[in-house]
TORSE-330034 format. One line per 4 residues: number of its first residue (from 1); for each residue z, y, x of C-alpha. Coordinates in Angstrom, 2 decimals. Each point is the difference from the previous one (the first is absolute). Layout:
! residues N
NUM> Z/Y/X | ...
END
This chain:
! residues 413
1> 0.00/0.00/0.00 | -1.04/3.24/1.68 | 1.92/3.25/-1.59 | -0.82/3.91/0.28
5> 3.74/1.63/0.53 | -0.32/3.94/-0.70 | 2.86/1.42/1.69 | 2.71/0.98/-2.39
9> 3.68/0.92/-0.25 | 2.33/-2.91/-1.10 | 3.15/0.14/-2.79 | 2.50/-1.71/-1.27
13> 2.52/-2.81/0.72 | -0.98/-3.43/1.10 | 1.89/-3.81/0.27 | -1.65/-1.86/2.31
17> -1.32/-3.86/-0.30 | 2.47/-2.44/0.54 | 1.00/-0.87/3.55 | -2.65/-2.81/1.07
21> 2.26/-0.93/2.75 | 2.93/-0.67/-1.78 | -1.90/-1.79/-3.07 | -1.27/-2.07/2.67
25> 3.39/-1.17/1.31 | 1.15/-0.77/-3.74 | -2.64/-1.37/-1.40 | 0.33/-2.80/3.19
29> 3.82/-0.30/-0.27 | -0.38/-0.28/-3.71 | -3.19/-2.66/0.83 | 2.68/-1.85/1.55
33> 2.69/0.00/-1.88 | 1.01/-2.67/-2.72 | -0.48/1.31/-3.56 | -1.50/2.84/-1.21
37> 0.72/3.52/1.30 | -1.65/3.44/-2.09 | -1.65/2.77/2.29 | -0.14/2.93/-1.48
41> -2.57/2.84/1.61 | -2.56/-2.10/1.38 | -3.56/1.49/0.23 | -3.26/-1.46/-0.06
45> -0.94/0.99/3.11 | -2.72/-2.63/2.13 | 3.13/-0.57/2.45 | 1.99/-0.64/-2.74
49> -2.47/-2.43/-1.44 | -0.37/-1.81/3.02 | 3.29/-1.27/0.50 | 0.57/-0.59/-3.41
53> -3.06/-2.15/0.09 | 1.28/-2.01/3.17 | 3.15/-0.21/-1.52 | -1.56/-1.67/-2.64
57> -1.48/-2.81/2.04 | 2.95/-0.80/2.45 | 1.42/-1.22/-4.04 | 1.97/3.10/-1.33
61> -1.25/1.56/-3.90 | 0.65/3.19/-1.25 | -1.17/2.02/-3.33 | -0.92/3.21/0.27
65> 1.17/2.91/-3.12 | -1.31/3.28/0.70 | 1.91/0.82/3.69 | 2.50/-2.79/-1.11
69> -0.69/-2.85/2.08 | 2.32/-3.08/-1.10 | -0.11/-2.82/3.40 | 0.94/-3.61/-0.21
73> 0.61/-1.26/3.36 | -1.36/-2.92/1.87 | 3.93/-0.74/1.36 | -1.20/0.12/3.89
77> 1.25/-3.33/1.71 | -1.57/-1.26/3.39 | 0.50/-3.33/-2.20 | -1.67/0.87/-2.78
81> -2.50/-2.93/-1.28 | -2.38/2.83/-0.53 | -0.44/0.05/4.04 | -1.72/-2.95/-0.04
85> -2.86/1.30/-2.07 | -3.42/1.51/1.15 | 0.45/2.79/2.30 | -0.17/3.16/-2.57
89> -3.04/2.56/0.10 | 1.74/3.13/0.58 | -2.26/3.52/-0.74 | 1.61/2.55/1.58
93> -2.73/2.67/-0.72 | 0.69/3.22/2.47 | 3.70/-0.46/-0.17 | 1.46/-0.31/3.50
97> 3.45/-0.39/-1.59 | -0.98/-2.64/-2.18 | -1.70/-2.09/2.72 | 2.98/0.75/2.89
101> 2.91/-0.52/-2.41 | -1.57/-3.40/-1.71 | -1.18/-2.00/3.02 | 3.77/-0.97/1.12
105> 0.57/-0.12/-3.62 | -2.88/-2.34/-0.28 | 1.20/-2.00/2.78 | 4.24/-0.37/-1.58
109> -1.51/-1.38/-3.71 | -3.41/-1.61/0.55 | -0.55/-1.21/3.53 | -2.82/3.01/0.36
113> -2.79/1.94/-1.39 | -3.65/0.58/0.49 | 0.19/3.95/-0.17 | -2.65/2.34/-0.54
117> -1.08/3.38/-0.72 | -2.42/3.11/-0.37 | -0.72/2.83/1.90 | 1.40/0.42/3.66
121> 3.37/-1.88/-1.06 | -0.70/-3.63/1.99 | -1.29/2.11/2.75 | 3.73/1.67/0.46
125> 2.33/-1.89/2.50 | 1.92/-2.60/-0.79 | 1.29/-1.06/3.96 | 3.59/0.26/-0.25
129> -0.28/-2.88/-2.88 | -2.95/-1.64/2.52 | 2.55/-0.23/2.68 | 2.63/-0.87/-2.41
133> -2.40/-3.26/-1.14 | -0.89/-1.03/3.43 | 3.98/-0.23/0.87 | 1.14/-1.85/-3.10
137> -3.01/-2.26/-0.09 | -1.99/1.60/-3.01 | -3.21/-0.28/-0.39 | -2.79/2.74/-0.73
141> -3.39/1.06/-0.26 | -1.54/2.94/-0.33 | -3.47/-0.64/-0.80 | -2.67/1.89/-1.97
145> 2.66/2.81/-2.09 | 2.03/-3.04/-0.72 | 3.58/-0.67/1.51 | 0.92/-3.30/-0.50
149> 3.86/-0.96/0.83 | 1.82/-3.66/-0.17 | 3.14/-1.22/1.13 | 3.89/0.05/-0.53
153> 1.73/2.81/0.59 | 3.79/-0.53/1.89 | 2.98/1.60/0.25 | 0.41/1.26/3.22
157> -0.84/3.41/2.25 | -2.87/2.03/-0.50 | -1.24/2.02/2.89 | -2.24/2.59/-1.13
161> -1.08/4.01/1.15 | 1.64/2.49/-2.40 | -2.92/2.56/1.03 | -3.14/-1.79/-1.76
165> 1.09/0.44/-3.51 | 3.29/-0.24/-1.90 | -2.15/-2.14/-2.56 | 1.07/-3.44/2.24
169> 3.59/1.13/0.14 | -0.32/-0.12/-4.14 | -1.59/-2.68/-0.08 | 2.14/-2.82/1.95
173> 2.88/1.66/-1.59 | -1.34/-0.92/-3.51 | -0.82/-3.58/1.18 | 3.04/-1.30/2.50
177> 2.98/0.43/-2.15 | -1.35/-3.07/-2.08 | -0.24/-2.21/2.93 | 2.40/-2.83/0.65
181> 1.69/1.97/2.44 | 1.41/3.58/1.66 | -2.80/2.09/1.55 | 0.04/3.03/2.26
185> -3.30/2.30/0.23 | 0.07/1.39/3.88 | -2.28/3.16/0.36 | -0.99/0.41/3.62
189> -0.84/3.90/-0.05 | 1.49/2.85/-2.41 | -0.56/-0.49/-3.74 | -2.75/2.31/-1.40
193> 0.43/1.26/-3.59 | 3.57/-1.48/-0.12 | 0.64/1.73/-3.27 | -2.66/-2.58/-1.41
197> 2.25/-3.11/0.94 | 3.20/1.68/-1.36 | -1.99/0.29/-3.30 | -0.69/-3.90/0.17
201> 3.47/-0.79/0.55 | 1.10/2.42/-2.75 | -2.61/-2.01/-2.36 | 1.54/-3.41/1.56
205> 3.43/1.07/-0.80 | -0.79/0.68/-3.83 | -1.02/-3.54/-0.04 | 2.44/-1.55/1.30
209> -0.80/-0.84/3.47 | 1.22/1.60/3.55 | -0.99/0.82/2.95 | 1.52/2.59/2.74
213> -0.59/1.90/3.15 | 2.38/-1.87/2.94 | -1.27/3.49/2.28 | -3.23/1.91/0.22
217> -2.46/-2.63/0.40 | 1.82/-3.17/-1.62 | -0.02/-1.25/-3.44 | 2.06/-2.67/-1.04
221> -1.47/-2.01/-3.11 | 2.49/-2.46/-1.58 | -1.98/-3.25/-1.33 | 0.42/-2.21/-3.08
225> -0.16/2.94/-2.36 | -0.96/0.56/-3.57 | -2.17/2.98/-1.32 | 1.85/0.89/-3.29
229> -2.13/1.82/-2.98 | 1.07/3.25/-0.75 | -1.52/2.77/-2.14 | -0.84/3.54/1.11
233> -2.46/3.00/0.36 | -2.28/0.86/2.98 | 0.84/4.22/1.14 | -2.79/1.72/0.42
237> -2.06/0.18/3.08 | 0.88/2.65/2.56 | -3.23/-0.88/2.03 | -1.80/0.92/-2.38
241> 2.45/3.20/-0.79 | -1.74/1.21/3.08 | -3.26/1.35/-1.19 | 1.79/2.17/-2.40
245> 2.71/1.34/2.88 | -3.33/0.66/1.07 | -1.41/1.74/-2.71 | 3.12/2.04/-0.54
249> -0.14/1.46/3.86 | -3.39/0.50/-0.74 | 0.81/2.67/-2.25 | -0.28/-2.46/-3.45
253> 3.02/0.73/-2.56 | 0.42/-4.02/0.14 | 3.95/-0.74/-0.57 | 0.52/-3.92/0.79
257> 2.48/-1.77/-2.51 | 1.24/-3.08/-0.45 | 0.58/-0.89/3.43 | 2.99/-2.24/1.09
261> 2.46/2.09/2.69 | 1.61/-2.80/1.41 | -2.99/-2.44/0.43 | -0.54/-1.75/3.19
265> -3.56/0.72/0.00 | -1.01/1.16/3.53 | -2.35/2.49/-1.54 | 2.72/1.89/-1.49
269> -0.61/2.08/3.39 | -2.25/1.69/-1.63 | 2.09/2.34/-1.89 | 1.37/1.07/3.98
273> -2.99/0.60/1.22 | -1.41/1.95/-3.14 | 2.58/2.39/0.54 | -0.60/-0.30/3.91
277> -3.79/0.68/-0.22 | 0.82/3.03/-2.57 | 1.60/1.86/3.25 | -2.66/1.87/2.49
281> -0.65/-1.28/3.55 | -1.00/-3.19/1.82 | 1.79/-3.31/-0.68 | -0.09/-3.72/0.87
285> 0.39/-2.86/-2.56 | 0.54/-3.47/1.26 | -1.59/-2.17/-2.79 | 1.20/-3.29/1.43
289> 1.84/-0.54/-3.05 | -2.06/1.38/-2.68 | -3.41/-0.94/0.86 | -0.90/0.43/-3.65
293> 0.77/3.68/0.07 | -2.47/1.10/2.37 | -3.12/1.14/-2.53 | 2.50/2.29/-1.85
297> 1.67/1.29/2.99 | -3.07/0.48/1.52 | -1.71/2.26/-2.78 | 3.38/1.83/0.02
301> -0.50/0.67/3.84 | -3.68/1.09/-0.80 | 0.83/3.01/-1.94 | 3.27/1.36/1.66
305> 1.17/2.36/2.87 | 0.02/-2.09/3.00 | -1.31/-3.31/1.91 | 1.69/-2.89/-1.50
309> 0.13/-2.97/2.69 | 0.37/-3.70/-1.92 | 0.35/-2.55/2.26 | 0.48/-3.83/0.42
313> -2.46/-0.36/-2.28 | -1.90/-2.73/1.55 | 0.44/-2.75/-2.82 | -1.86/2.02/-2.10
317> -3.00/-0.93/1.13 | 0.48/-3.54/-1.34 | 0.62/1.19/-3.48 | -2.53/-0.05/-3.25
321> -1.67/2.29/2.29 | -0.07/0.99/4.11 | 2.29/2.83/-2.22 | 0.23/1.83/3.57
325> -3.64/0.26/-0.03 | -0.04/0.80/-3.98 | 2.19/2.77/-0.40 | -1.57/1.87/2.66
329> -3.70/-0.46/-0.70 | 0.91/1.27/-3.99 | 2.25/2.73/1.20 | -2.52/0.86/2.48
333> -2.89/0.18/-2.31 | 1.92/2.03/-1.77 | 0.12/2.58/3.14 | 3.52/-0.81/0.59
337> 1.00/-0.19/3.87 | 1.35/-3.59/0.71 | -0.16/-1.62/3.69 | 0.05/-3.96/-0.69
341> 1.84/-1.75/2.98 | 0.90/-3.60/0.92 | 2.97/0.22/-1.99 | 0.04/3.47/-1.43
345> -1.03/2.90/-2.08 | -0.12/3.51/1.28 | -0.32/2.44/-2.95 | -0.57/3.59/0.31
349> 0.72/2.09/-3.34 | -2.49/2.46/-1.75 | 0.72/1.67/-3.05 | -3.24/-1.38/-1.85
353> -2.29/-2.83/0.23 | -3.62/0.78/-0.49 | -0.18/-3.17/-1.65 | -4.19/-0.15/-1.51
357> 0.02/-3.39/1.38 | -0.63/-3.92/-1.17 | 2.93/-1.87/1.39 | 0.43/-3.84/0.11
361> 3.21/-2.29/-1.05 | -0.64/-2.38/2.26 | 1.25/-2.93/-2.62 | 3.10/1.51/0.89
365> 2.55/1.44/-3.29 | 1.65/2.51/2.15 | -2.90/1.65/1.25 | -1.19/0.23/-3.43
369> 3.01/1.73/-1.00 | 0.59/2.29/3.46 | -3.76/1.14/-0.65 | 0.63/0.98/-3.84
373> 3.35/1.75/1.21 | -1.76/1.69/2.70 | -2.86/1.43/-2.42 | 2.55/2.05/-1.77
377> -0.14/2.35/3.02 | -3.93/0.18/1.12 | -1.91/2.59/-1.43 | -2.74/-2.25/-1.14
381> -0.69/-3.13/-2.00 | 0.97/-3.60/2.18 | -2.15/-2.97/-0.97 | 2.11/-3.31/0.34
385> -1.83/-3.14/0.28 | 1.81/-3.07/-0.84 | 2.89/1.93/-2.05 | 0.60/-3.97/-2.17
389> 1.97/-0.61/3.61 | 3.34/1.70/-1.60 | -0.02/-3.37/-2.27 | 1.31/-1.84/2.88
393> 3.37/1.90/-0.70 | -0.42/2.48/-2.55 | -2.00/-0.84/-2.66 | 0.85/3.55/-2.03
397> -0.26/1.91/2.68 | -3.12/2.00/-1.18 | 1.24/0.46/-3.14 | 3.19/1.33/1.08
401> -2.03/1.93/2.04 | -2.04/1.82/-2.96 | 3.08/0.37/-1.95 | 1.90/2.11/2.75
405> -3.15/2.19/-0.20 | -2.15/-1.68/2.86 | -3.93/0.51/-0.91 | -1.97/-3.15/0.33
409> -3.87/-0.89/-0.75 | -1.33/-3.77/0.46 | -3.05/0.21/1.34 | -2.95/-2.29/-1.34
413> -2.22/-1.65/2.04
END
């Protein structure tokens, strides 16, 4: 879908999606549970769909009401008889959370999976859980866009770089507490987006299962535990609260409601650095922990006083996108002044973007979104090809767009 966005002034309050990364983490806990848990708040996002739909083949149900999702659980058991069925089929579309958190999952309740995807997902790394396989006799194949997986997984230690992607951290800690045995996850360099494992052991706590730091880079994960159902509502997504902190220090009347203070989302930093990137003068932003963040604070950075340095960016380039590579070939089509490094962003501020230009998503939801954001301050129409990107995590996106006021036109081919 390509889309003419005439720059125009946007009002009124806004309540972000629901958090995909939390929904994510309790829709698996509840997946795993015995008996039936109710999710409240779960939208139908293609992320969302995607684990629901693997969900669905490792042998849980659910029924779906509106946002009301009600979840009978599969009862995960290493000894389950359903482990000795067919390996299960497991579409994880572009969902890298899906595919990470479910392959040790895969592994705990039915001896494996043959995994695949669309996209760039099966081209993004999966070597700490390579290694992992190779050490604990696994096997695996990578062959063609499909990841095929077999074996048992143990109790035992897990040895694995905390600098890749929290995803593996997540994903082991879903998995080992139902093994016939006491686990400890070992990370052998500093934890990256930490905030994104304390929101899986929040999640695994509600449930009924435990897990907890023993220092900075040790996890202790109790086996022989029991996922219990439990009933509750998914906050609302402060990742995506991002494009309208955005919008708002872009000089949009947007007021953000709805938002939960005390979450443990990571990208909670946002409201910080709003306020921080309000303030005149040249700043540095280490994104290391809130990858996601970078398209809004990097259309915030576009149009304010002073360069705006965000650094260790580098996993960004394995994303929907080389998102590195995205946000500064749309920002600079736009006119904006962006230096792309290795692992960085350099972003000098103007006051306007000349905007006049056709801009690509690059598949990618967040670009979609930064580029719509950013076209409220050019002086000239933006054309966005592939704007149906946003349905990977915001399906309403472009309606909540028009009714703050934002001026869109699809154009025909």
């Amino acid at each position: 879908m390509t889309l003419t966005i005439t720059p125009a002034k946007l009002q009124g309050t806004i309540t972000p999606p629901p958090s995909k990364s939390q929904a994510h983490r309790l829709l698996i806990a509840a997946a795993l549970a015995e008996g039936k848990s109710v999710i409240q708040n779960i939208s139908r996002s293609q992320d969302m769909e995607a684990t629901l739909r693997c969900l669905t083949e490792l042998g849980a149900e659910y029924e779906r009401a509106g946002e009301k999702l009600t979840l009978r659980g599969l009862g995960g058991n290493p000894m389950s008889p359903m482990g000795r069925m067919a390996l299960p089929r497991l579409d994880c579309g572009e969902s890298g959370s899906t595919l990470r958190f479910l392959i040790p999952v895969a592994l705990a309740v039915r001896g494996g999976g043959i995994f695949t995807g669309q996209g760039r997902l099966m081209e993004r790394p999966q070597g700490p859980y390579f290694d992992l396989f190779e050490e604990k006799g696994i096997s695996y194949e990578q062959k063609g866009g499909t990841l095929t997986v077999q074996g048992r997984l143990e109790a035992g230690v897990y040895r694995l770089p905390g600098n890749v992607s929290s995803q593996f951290v997540t994903g082991l800690l879903y998995a080992l507490p139902l093994l016939e045995g006491d686990s400890k996850i070992m990370l052998t360099t500093d934890l990256e987006s930490r905030d994104y494992v304390e929101m899986t052991l929040r999640a695994l706590e509600v449930y009924g299962v435990k897990g907890h730091w023993m220092d900075e880079r040790t996890l202790a994960v109790p086996g022989w535990q029991t996922y219990k159902a439990r009933d509750l509502a998914v906050e609302a997504d402060w990742s995506q609260a991002g494009f309208w902190y955005a919008a708002k220090a872009l000089g949009n009347a947007v007021e953000v409601t709805g938002m939960d203070p005390h979450s443990s989302q990571g990208d909670k930093a946002i409201e910080k650095y709003y306020v921080n990137l309000s303030e005149p003068g040249d700043m540095t932003i280490d994104v290391s922990g809130c990858p996601d963040l970078v398209p809004p604070l990097a259309a915030m950075a576009a149009l304010r006083e002073g360069t705006t340095y965000l650094v260790n960016a580098a996993r960004l380039r394995m994303k929907e996108s080389d998102r590195l590579a995205a946000v500064s070939d749309v920002l600079c089509k736009l006119d904006a002044t962006v230096e792309e490094g290795p692992d960085f962003l350099a972003i000098r501020g103007l006051l306007t973007l000349p905007g006049g230009a056709e801009v690509d998503a690059y598949n990618d939801h967040r670009i979609a979104m930064m580029a719509a954001i950013a076209a409220t301050r050019c002086e000239r129409p933006v054309t966005l090809t592939g704007a149906e990107s946003v349905n990977k995590s915001y399906p309403n996106f472009w309606e909540d767009y028009v009714n703050l006021g934002g001026k869109i036109t699809e154009v025909r081919p």
